[in-house]
mmCIF file of the N, C-alpha and C atoms, coordinates in Angstrom:
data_MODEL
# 
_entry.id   MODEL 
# 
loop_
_atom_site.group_PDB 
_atom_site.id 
_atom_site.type_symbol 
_atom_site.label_atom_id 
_atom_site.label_alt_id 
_atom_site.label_comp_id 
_atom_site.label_asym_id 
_atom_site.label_entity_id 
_atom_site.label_seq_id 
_atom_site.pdbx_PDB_ins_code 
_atom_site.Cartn_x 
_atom_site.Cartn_y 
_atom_site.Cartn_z 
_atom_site.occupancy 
_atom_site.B_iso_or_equiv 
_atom_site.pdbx_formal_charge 
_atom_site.auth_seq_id 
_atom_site.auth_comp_id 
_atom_site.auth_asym_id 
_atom_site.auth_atom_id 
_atom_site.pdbx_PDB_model_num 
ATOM 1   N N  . UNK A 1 1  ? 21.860 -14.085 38.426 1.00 0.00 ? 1  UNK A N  1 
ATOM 2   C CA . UNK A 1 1  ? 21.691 -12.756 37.897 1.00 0.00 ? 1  UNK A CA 1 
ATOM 3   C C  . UNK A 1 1  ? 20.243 -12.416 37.622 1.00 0.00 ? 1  UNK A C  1 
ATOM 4   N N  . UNK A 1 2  ? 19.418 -13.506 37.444 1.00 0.00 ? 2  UNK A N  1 
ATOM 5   C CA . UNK A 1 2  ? 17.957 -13.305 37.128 1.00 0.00 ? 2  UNK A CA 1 
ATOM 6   C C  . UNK A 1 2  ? 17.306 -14.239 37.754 1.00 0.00 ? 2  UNK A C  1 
ATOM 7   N N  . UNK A 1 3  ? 15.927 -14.283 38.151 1.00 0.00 ? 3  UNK A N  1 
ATOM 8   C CA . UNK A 1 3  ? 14.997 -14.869 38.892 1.00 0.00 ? 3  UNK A CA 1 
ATOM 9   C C  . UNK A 1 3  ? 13.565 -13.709 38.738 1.00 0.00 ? 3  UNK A C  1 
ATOM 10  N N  . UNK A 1 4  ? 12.572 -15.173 37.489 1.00 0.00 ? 4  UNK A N  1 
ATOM 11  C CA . UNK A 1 4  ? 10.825 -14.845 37.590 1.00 0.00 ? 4  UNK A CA 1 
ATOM 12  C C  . UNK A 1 4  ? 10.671 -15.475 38.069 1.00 0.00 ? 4  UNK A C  1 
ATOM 13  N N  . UNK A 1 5  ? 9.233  -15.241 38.833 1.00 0.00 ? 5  UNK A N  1 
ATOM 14  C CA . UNK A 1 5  ? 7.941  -16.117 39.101 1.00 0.00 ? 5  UNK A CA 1 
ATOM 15  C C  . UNK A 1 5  ? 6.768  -15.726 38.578 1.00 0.00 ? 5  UNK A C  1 
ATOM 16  N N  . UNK A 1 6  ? 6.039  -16.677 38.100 1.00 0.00 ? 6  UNK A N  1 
ATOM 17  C CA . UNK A 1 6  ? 4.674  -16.463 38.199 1.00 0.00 ? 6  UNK A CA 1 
ATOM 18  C C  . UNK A 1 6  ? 4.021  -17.037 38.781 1.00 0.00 ? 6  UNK A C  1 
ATOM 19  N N  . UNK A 1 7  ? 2.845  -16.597 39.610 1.00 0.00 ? 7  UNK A N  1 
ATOM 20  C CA . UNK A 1 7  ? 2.112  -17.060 40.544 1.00 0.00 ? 7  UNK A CA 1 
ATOM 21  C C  . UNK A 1 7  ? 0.171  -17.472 39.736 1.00 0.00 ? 7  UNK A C  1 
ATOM 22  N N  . UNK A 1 8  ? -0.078 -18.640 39.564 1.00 0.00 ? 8  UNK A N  1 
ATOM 23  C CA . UNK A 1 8  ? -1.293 -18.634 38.947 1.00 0.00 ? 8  UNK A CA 1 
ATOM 24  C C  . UNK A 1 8  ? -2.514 -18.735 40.239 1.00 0.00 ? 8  UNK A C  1 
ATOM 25  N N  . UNK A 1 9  ? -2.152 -19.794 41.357 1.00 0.00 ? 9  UNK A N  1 
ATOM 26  C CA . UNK A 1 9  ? -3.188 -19.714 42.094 1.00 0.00 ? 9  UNK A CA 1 
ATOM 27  C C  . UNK A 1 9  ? -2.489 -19.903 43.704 1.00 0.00 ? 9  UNK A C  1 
ATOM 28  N N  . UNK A 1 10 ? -3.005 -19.512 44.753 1.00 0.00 ? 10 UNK A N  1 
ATOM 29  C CA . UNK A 1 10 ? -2.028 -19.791 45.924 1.00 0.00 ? 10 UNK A CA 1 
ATOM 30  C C  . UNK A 1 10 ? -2.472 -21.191 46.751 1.00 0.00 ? 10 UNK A C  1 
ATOM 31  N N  . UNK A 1 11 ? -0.990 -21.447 47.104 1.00 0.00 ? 11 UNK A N  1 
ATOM 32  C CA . UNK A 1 11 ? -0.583 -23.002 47.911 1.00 0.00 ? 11 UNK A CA 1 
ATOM 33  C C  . UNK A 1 11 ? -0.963 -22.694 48.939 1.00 0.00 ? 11 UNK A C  1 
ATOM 34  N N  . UNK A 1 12 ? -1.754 -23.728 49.979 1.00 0.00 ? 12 UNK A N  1 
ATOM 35  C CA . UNK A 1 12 ? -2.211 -23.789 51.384 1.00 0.00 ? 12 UNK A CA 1 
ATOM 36  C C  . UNK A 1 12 ? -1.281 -24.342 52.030 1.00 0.00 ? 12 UNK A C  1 
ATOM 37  N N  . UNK A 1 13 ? -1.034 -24.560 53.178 1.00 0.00 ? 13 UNK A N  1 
ATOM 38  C CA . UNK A 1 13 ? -0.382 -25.047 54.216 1.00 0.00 ? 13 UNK A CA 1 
ATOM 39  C C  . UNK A 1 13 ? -1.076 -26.510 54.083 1.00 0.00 ? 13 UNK A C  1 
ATOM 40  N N  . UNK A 1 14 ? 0.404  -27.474 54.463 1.00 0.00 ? 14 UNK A N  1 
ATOM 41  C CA . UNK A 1 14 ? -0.091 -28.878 53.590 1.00 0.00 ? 14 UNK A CA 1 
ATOM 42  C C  . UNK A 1 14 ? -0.073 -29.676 52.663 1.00 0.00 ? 14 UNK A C  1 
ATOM 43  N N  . UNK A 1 15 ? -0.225 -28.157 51.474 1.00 0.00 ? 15 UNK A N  1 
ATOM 44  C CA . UNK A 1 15 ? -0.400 -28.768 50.299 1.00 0.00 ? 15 UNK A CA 1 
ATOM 45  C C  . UNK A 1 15 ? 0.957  -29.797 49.814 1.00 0.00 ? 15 UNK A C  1 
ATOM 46  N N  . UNK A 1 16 ? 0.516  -30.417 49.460 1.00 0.00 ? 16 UNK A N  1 
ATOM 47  C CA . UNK A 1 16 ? 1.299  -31.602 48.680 1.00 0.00 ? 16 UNK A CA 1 
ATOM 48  C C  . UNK A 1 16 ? 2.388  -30.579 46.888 1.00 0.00 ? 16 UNK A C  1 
ATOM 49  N N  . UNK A 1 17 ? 3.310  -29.981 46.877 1.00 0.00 ? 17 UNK A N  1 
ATOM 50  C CA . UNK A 1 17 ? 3.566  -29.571 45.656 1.00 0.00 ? 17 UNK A CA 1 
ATOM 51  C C  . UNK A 1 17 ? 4.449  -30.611 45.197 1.00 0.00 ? 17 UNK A C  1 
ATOM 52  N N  . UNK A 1 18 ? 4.330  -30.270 43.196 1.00 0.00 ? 18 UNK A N  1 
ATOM 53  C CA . UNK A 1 18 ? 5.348  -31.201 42.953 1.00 0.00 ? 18 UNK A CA 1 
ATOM 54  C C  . UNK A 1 18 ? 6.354  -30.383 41.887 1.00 0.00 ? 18 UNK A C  1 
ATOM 55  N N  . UNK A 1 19 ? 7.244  -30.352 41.935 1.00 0.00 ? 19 UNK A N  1 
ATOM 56  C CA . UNK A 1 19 ? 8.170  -29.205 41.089 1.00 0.00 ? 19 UNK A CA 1 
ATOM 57  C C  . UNK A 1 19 ? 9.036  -29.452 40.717 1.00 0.00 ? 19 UNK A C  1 
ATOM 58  N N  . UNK A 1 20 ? 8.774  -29.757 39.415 1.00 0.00 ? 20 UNK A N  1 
ATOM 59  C CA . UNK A 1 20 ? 9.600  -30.090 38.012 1.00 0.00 ? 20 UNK A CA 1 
ATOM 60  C C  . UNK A 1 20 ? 10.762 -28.683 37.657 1.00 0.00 ? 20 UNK A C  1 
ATOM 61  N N  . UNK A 1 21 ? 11.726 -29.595 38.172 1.00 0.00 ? 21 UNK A N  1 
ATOM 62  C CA . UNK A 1 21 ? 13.028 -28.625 37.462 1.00 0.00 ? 21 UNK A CA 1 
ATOM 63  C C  . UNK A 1 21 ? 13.796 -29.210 35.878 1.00 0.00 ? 21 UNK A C  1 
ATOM 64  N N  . UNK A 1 22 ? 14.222 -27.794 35.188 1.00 0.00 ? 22 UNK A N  1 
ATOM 65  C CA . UNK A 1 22 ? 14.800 -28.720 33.807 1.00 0.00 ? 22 UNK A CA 1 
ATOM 66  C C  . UNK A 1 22 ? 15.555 -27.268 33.277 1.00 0.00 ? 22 UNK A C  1 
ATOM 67  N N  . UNK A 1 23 ? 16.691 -27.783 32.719 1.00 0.00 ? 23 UNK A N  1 
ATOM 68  C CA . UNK A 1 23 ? 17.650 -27.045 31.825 1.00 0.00 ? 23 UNK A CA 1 
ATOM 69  C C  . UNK A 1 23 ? 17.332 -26.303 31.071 1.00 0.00 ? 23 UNK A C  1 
ATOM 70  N N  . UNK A 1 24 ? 16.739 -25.129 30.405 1.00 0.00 ? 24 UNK A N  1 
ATOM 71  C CA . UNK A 1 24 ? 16.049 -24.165 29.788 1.00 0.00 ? 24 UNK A CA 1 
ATOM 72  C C  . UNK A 1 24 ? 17.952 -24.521 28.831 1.00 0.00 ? 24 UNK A C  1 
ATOM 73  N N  . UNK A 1 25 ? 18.480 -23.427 29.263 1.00 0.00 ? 25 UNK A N  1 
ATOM 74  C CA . UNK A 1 25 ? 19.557 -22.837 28.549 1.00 0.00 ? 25 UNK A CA 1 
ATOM 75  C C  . UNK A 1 25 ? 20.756 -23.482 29.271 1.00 0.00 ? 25 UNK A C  1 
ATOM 76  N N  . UNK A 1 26 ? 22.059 -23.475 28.447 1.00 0.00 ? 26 UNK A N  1 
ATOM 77  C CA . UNK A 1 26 ? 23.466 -23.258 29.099 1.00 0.00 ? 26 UNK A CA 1 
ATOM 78  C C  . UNK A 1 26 ? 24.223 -22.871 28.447 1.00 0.00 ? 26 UNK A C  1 
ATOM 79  N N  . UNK A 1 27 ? 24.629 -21.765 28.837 1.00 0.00 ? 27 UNK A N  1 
ATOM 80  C CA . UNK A 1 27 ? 25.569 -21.074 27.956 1.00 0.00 ? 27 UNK A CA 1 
ATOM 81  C C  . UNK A 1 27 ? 27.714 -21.125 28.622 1.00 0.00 ? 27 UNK A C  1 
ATOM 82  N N  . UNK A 1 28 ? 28.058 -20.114 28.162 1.00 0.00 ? 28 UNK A N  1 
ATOM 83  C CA . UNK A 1 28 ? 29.396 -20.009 28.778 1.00 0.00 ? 28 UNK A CA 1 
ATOM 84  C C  . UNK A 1 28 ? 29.907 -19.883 29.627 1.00 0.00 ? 28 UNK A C  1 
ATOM 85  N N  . UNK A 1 29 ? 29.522 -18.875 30.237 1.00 0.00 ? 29 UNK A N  1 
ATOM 86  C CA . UNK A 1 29 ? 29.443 -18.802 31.474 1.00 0.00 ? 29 UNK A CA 1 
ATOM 87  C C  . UNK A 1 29 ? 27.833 -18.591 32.680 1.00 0.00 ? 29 UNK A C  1 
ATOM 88  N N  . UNK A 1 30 ? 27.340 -18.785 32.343 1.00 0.00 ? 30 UNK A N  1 
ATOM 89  C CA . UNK A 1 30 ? 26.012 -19.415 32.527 1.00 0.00 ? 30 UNK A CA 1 
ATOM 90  C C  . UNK A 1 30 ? 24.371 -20.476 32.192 1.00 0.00 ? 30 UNK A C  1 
ATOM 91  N N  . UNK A 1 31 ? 23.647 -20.711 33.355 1.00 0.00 ? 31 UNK A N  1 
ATOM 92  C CA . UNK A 1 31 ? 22.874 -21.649 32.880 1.00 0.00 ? 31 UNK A CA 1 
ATOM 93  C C  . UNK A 1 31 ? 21.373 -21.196 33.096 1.00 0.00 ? 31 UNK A C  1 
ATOM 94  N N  . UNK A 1 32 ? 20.407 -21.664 32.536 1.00 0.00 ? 32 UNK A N  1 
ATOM 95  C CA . UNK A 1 32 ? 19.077 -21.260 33.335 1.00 0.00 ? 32 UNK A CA 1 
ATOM 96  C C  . UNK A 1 32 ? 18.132 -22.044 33.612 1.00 0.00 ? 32 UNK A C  1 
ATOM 97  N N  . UNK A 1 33 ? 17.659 -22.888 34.831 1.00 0.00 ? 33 UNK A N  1 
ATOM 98  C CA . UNK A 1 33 ? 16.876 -23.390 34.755 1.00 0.00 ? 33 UNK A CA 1 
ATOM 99  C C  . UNK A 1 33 ? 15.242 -23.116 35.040 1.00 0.00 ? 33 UNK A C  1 
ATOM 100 N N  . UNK A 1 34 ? 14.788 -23.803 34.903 1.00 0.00 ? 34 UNK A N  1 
ATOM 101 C CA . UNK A 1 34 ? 13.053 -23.352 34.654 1.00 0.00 ? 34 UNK A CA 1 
ATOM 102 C C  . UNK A 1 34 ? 12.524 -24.083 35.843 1.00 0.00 ? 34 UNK A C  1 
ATOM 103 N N  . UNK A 1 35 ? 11.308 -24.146 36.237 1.00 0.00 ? 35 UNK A N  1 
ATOM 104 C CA . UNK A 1 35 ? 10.472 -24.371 37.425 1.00 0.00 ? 35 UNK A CA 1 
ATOM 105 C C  . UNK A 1 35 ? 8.766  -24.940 36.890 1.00 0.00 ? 35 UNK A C  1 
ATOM 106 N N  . UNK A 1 36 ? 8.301  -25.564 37.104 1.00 0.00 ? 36 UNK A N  1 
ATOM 107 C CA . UNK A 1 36 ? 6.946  -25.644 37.497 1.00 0.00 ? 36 UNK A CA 1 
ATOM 108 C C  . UNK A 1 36 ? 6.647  -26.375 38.181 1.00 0.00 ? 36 UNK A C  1 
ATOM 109 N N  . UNK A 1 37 ? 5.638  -25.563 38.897 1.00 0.00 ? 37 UNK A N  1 
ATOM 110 C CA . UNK A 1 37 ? 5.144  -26.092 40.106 1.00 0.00 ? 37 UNK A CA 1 
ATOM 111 C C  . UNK A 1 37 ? 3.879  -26.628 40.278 1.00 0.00 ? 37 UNK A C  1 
ATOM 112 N N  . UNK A 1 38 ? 3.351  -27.736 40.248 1.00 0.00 ? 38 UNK A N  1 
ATOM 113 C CA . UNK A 1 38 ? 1.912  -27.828 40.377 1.00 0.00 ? 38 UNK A CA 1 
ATOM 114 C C  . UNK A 1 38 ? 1.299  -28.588 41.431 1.00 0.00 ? 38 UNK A C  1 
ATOM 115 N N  . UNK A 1 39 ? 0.221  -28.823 41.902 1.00 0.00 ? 39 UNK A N  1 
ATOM 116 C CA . UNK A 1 39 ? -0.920 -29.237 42.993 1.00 0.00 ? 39 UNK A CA 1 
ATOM 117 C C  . UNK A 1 39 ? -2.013 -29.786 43.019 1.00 0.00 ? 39 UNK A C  1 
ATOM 118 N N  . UNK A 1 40 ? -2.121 -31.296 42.838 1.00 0.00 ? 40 UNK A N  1 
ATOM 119 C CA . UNK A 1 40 ? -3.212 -31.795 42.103 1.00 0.00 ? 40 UNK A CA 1 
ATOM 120 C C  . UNK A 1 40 ? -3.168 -32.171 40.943 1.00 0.00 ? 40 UNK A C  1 
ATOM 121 N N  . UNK A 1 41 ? -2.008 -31.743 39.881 1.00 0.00 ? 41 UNK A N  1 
ATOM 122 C CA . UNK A 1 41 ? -1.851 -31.863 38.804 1.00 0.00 ? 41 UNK A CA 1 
ATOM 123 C C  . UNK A 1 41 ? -2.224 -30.383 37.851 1.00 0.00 ? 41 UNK A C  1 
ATOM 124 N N  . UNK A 1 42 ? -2.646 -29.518 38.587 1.00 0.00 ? 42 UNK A N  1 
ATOM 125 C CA . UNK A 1 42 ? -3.067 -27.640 38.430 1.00 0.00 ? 42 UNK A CA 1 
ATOM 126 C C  . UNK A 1 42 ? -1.503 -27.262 38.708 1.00 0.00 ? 42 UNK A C  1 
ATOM 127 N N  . UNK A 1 43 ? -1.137 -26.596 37.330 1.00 0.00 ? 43 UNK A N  1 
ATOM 128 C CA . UNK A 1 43 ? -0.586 -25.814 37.941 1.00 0.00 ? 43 UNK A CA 1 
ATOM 129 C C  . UNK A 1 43 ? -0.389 -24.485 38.865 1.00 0.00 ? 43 UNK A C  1 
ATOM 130 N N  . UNK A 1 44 ? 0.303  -24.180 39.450 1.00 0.00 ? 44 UNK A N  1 
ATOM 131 C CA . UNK A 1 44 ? 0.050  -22.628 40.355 1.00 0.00 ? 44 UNK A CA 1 
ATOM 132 C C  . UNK A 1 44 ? 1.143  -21.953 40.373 1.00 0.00 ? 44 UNK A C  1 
ATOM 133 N N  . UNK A 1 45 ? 2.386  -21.988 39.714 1.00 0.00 ? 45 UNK A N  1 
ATOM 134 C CA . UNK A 1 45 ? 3.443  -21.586 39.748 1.00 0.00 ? 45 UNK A CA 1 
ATOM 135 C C  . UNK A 1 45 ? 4.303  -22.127 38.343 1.00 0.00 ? 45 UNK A C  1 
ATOM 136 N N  . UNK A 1 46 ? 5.246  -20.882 37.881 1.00 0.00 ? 46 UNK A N  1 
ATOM 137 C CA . UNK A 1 46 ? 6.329  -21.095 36.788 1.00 0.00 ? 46 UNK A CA 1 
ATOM 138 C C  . UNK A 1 46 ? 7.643  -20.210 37.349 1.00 0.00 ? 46 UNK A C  1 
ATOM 139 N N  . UNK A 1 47 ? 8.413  -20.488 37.312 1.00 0.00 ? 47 UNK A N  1 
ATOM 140 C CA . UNK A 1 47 ? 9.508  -19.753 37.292 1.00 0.00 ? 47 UNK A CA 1 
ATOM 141 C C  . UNK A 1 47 ? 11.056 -19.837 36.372 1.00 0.00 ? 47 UNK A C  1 
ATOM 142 N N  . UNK A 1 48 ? 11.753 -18.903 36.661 1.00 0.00 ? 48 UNK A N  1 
ATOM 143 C CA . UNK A 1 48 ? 13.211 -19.456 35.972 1.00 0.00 ? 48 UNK A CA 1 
ATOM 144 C C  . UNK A 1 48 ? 14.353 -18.786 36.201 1.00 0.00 ? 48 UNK A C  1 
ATOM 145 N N  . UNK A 1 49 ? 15.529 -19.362 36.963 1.00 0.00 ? 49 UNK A N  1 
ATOM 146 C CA . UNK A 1 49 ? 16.628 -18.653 38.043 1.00 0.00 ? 49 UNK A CA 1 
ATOM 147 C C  . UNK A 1 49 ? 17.731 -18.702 36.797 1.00 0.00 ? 49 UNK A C  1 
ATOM 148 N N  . UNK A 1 50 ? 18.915 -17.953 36.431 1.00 0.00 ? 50 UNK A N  1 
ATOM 149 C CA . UNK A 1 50 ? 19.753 -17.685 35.629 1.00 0.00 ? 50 UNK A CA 1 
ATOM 150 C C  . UNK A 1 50 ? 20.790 -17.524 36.694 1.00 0.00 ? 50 UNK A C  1 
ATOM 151 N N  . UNK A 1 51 ? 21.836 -18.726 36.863 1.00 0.00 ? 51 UNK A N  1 
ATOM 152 C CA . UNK A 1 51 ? 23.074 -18.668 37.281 1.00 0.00 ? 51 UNK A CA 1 
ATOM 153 C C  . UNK A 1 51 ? 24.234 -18.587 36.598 1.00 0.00 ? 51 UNK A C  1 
ATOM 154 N N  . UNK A 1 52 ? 25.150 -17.511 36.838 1.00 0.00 ? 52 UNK A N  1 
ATOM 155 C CA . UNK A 1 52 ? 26.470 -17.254 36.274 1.00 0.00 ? 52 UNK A CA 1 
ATOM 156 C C  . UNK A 1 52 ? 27.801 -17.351 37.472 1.00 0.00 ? 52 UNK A C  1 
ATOM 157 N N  . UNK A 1 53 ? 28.412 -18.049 36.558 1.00 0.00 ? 53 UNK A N  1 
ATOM 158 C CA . UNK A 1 53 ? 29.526 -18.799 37.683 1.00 0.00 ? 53 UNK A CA 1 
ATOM 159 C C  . UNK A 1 53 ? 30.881 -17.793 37.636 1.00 0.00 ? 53 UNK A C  1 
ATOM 160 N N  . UNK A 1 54 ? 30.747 -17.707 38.637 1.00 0.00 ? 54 UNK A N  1 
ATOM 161 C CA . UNK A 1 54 ? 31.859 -16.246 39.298 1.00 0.00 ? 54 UNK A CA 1 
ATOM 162 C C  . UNK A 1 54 ? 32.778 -16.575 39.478 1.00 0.00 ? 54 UNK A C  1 
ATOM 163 N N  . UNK A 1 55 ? 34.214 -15.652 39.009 1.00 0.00 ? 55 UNK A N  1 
ATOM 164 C CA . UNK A 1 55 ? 35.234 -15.763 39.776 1.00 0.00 ? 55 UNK A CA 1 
ATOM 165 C C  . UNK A 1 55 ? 36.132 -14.453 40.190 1.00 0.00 ? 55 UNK A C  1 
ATOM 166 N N  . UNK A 1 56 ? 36.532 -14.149 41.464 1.00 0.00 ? 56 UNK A N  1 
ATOM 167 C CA . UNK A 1 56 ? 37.211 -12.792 41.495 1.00 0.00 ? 56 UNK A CA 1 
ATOM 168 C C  . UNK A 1 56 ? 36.184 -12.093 41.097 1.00 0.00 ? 56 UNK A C  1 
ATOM 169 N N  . UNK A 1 57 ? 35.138 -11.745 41.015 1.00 0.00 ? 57 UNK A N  1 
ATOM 170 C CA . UNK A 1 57 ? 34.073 -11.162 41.068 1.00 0.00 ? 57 UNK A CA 1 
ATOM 171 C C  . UNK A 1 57 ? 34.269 -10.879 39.300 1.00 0.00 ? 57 UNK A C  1 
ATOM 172 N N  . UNK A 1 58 ? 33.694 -11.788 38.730 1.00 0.00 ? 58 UNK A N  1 
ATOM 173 C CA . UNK A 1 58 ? 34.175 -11.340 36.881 1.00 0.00 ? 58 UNK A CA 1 
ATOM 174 C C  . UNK A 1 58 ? 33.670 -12.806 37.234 1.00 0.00 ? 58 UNK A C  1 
ATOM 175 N N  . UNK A 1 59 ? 32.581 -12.824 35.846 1.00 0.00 ? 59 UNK A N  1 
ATOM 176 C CA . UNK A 1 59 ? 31.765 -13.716 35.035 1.00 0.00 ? 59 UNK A CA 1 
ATOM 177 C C  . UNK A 1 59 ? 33.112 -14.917 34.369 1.00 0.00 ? 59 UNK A C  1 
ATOM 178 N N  . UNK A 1 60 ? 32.743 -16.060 35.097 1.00 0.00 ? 60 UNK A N  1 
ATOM 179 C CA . UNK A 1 60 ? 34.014 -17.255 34.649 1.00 0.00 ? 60 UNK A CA 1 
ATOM 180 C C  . UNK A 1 60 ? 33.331 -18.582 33.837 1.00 0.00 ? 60 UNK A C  1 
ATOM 181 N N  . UNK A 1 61 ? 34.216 -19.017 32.844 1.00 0.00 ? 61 UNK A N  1 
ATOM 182 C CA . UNK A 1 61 ? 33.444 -20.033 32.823 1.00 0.00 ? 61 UNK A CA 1 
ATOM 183 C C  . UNK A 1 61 ? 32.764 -21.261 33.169 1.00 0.00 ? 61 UNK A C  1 
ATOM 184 N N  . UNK A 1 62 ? 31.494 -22.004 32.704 1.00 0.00 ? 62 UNK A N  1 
ATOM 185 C CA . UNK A 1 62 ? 31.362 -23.134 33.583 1.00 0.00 ? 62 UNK A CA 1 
ATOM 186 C C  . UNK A 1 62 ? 32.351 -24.429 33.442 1.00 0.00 ? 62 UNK A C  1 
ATOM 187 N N  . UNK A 1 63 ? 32.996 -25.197 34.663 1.00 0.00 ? 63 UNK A N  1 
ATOM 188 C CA . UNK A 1 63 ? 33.217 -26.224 34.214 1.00 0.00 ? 63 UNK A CA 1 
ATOM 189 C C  . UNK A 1 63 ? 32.800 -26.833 33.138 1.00 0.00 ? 63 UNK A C  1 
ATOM 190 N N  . UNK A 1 64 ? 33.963 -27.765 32.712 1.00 0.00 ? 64 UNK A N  1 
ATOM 191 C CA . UNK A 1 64 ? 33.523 -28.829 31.240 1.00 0.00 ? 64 UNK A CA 1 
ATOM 192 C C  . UNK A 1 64 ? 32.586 -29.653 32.158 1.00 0.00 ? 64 UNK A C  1 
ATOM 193 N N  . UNK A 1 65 ? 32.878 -29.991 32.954 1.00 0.00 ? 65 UNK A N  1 
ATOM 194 C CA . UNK A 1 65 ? 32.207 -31.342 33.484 1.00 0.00 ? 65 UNK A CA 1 
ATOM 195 C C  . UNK A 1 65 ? 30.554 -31.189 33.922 1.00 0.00 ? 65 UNK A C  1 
ATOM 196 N N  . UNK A 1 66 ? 30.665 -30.348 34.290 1.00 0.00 ? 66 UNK A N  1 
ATOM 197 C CA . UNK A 1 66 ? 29.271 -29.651 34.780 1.00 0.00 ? 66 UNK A CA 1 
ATOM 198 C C  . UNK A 1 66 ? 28.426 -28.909 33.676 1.00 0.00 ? 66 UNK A C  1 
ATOM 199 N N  . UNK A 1 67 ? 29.013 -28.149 33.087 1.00 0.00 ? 67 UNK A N  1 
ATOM 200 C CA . UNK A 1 67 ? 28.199 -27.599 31.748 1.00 0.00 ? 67 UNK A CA 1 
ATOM 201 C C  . UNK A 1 67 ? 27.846 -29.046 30.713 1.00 0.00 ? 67 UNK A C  1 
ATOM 202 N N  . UNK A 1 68 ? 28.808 -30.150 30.457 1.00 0.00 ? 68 UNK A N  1 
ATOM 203 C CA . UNK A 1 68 ? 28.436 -31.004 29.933 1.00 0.00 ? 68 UNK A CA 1 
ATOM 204 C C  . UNK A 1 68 ? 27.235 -31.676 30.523 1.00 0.00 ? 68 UNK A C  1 
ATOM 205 N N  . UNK A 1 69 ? 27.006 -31.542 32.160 1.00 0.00 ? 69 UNK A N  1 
ATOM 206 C CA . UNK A 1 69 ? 25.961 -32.603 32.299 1.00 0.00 ? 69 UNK A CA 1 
ATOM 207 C C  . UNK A 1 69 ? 24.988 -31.812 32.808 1.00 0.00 ? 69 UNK A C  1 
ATOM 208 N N  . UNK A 1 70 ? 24.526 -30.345 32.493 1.00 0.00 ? 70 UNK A N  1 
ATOM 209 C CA . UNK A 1 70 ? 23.938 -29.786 32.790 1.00 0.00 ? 70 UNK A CA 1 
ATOM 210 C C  . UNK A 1 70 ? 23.012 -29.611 30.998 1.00 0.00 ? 70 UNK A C  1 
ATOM 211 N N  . UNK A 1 71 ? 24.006 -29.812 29.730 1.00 0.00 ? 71 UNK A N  1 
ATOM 212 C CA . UNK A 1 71 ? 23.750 -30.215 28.676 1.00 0.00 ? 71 UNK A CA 1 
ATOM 213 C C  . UNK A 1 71 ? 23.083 -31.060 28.245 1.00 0.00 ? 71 UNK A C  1 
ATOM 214 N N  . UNK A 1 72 ? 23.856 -32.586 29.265 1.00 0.00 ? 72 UNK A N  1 
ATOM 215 C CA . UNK A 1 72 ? 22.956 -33.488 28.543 1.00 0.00 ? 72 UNK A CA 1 
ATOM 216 C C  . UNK A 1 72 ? 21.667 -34.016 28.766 1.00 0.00 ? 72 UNK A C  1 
ATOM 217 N N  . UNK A 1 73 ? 21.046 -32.715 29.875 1.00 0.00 ? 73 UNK A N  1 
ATOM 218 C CA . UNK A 1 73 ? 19.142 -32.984 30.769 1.00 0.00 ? 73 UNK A CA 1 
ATOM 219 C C  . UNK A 1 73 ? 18.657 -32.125 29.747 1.00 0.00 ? 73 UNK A C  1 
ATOM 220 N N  . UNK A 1 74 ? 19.573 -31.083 28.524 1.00 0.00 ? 74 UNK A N  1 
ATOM 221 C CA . UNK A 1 74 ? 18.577 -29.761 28.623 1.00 0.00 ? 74 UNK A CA 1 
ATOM 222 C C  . UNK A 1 74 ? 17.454 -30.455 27.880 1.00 0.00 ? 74 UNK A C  1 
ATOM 223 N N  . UNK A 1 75 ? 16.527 -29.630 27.485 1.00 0.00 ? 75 UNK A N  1 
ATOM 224 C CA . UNK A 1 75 ? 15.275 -29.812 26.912 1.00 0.00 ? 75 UNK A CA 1 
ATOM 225 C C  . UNK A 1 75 ? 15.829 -29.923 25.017 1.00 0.00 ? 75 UNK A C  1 
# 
């Protein structure tokens, strides 16, 4: 349902990135995880995608199993 970026400096062709993903939020029927991206150890990128788990087109909840282990990385 949602997706930022921020862009701090731009990636070349080549470049080596390394991009740390991690559990921001999880809620009921959705989760959000976060992004950074860096190059050299600089970062050049943040972001953060907000997934909500659908059903019949209507907001469903997340699995136990999956919301639990999407729980137990968060921050």
């Amino acid at each position: 349902v949602h997706v930022d970026c921020d862009y701090f400096s731009p990636p070349f062709y080549d470049d080596l990135m390394d991009i740390a993903v991690s559990v921001e939020r999880v809620g009921r029927t959705s989760f959000t995880l976060a992004f950074d991206v860096t190059i050299a150890g600089v970062q050049v990128s943040k972001g953060r995608i907000t997934v909500v788990c659908v059903r019949d087109g209507k907001a469903h909840p997340l699995p136990e199993v999956f919301a639990a282990t999407l729980s137990s990385t968060q921050k």
